[in-house]
C-alpha positions as semicolon CSV with decimal commas, in nm:
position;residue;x (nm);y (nm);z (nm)
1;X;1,255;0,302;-0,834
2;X;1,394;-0,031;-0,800
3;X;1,344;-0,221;-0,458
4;X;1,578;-0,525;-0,423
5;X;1,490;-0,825;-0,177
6;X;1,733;-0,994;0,028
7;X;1,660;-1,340;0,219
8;X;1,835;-1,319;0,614
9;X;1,729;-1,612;0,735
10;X;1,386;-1,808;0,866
11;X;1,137;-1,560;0,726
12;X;1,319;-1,271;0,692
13;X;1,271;-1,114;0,385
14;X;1,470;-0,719;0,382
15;X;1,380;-0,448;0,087
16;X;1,618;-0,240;0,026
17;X;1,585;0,078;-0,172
18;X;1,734;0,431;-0,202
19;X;1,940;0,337;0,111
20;X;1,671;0,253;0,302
21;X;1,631;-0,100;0,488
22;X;1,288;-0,227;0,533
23;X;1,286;-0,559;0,748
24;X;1,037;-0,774;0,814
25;X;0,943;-1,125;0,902
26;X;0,639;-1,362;0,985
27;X;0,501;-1,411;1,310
28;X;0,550;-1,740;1,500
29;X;0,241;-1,856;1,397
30;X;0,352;-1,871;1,053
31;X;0,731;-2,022;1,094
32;X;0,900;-1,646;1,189
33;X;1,013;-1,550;1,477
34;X;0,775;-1,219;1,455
35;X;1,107;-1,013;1,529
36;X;0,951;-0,739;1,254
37;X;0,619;-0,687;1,091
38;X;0,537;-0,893;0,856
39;X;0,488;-0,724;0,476
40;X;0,109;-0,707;0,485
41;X;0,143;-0,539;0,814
42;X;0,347;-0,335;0,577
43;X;0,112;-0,272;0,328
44;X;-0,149;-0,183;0,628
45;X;0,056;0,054;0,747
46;X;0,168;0,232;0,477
47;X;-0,195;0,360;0,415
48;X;-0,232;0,465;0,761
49;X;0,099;0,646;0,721
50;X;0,035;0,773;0,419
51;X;-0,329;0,948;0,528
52;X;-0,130;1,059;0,809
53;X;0,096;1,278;0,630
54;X;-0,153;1,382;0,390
55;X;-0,316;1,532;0,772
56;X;0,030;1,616;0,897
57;X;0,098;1,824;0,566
58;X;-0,241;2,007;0,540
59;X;-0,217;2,155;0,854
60;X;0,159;2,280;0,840
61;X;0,033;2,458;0,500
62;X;-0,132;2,666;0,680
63;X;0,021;2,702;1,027
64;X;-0,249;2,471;1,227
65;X;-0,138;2,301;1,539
66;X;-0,095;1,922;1,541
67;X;-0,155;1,918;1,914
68;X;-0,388;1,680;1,979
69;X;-0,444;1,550;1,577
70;X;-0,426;1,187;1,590
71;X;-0,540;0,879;1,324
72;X;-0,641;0,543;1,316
73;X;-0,699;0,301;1,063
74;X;-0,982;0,050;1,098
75;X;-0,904;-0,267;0,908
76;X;-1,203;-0,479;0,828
77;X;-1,091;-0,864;0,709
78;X;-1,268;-1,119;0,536
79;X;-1,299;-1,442;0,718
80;X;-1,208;-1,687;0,469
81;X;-0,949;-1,497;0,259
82;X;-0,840;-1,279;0,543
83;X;-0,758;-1,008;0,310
84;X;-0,875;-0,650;0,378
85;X;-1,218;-0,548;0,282
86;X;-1,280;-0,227;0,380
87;X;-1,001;0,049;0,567
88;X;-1,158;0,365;0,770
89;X;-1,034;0,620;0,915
90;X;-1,063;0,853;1,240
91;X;-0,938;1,126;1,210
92;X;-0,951;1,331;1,573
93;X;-0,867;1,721;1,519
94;X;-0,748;1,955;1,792
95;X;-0,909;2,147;1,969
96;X;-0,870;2,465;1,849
97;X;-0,930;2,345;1,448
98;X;-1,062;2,559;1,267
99;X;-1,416;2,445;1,184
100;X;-1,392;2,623;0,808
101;X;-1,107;2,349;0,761
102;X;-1,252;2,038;0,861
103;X;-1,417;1,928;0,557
104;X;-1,083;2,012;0,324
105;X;-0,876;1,794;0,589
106;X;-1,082;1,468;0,485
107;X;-1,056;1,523;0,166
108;X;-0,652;1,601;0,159
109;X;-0,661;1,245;0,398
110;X;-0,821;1,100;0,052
111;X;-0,589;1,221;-0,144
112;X;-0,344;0,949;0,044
113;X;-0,112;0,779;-0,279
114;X;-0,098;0,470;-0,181
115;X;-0,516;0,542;-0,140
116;X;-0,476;0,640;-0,477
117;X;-0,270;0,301;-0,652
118;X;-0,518;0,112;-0,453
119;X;-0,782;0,221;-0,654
120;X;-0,624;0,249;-0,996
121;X;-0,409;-0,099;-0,953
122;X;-0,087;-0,186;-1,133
123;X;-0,052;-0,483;-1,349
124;X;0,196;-0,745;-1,196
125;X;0,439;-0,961;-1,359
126;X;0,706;-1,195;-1,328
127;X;1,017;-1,303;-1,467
128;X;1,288;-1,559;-1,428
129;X;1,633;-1,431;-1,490
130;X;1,960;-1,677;-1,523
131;X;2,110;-1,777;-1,200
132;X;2,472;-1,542;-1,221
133;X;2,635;-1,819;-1,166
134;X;2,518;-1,985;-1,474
135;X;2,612;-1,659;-1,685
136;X;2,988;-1,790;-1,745
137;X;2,880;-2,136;-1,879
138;X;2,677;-1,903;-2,200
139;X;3,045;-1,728;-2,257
């Protein structure tokens, strides 16, 4: 899947992919005009939303109200390089849960994919490629 970038304008930067529109922007603080979430906001919240429909999913397998289920991520941040150092979750079951299905829960919340790149990490890389306005002048 390809995932293009567009540049609005301040510190908007949009991804767009599969017909989807992502936007964000920077807060104030940082030259935006914090009219979005900014992408590491992003990235934060796609492992909270991605535990939460690894929950979501392993209790409509099996016919379990979601009454009541709820999740939230604790982010812990270093001081000096304010990146995240450790993510937890609490998960809060219904009610009427089924105690023989609380243990398999967790674990389907740790099967979470983005949980899962995390820990086995792609390799990065960039490239330049010509300007297309430049492309005529090599006809």
């Amino acid at each position: 899947m390809d995932i293009t970038v567009s540049f609005s304008s301040g510190k908007r930067v949009d991804a767009h992919f599969e017909g989807f529109t992502v936007k964000t922007d920077q807060p104030p603080a940082l030259g935006g005009a914090g009219a979005e979430a900014a992408p590491y906001e992003l990235f934060l919240a796609s492992m909270a939303t991605c535990a939460g429909i690894f929950a979501l999913g392993f209790c409509q397998a099996r016919g379990l109200s979601t009454e009541g289920l709820s999740l939230v991520q604790h982010n812990t941040f270093d001081p000096v390089s304010h990146l995240v150092t450790e993510v937890r979750y609490t998960l809060t079951l219904p009610n009427t849960f089924p105690e023989k299905y609380r243990g398999a829960i967790v674990k389907a919340v740790e099967n979470c994919k983005v949980k899962k790149s995390l820990a086995q990490p792609p390799t990065f890389a960039v490239t330049v490629a010509p300007s297309p306005d430049t492309l005529g002048d090599q006809v």
